[in-house]
C-alpha positions, -999 to +999 in steps of 0.1 A: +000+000+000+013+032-010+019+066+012-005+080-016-031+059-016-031+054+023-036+100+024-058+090-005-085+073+020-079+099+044-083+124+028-117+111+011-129+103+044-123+140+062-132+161+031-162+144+011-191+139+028-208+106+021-242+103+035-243+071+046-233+035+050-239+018+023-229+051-002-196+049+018-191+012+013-197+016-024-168+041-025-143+025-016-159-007-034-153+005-061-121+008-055-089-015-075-083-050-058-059-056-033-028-070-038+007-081-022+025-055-001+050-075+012+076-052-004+060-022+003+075+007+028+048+027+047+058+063+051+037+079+076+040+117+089+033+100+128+032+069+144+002+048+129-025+039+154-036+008+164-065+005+135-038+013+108-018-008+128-032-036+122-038-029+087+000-029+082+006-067+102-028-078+078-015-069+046+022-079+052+037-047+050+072-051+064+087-017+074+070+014+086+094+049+087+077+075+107+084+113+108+073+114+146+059+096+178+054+126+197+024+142+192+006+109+191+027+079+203+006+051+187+007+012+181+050+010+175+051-020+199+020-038+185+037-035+147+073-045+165+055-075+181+040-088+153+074-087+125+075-051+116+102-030+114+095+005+125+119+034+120+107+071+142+122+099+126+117+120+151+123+146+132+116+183+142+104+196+111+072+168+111+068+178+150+064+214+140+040+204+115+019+184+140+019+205+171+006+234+146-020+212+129-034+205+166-029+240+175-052+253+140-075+221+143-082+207+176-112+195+171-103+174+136-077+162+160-094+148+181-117+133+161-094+117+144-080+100+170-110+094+186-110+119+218 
């Protein structure tokens, strides 16, 4: 699964509004199959939680690079537990990024993950 596609979802899911169930499970019907990411590396701005999480161990991806654990520390040991190798950044330039999304948006925030 690519970075792209993965911001893809997201992104669909935060900035179209689709009125319900079933319309929702259409979209991302329709959707291409799945197929092998064994060989795929997930980039991810901050440590994924555990949903995504368990996504990643599912599909087989095998490494997971981060560009922070701060702001949100995440499901690291539950990927590490089950195979995956996760790299954190930690870099300062994605923990800018974060702390000023939270600051602008606190309540997409914490919708998101799920305060």
């Amino acid at each position: 699964m690519s970075f792209v596609e993965i911001n893809y979802l997201w992104d669909k899911y935060n900035q179209i509004e689709i009125p319900d169930h079933e319309d929702r499970t259409e979209a991302m019907d329709s959707r291409r199959p799945m197929g092998s990411y064994e060989d795929t590396v997930l980039y991810s701005t901050l440590m994924p939680c555990y949903l995504c999480a368990g996504a990643v161990v599912q599909f087989g991806i095998k490494k997971v690079i981060v560009g922070e654990s701060r702001t949100f520390s995440g499901a690291k040991q539950f990927m590490v537990d089950h195979g995956v190798e996760v790299i954190d950044l930690d870099d300062p330039a994605c923990i800018d990024l974060m702390q000023k999304f939270i600051a602008e948006e606190p309540e997409l925030w914490n919708e998101d993950i799920g305060k």
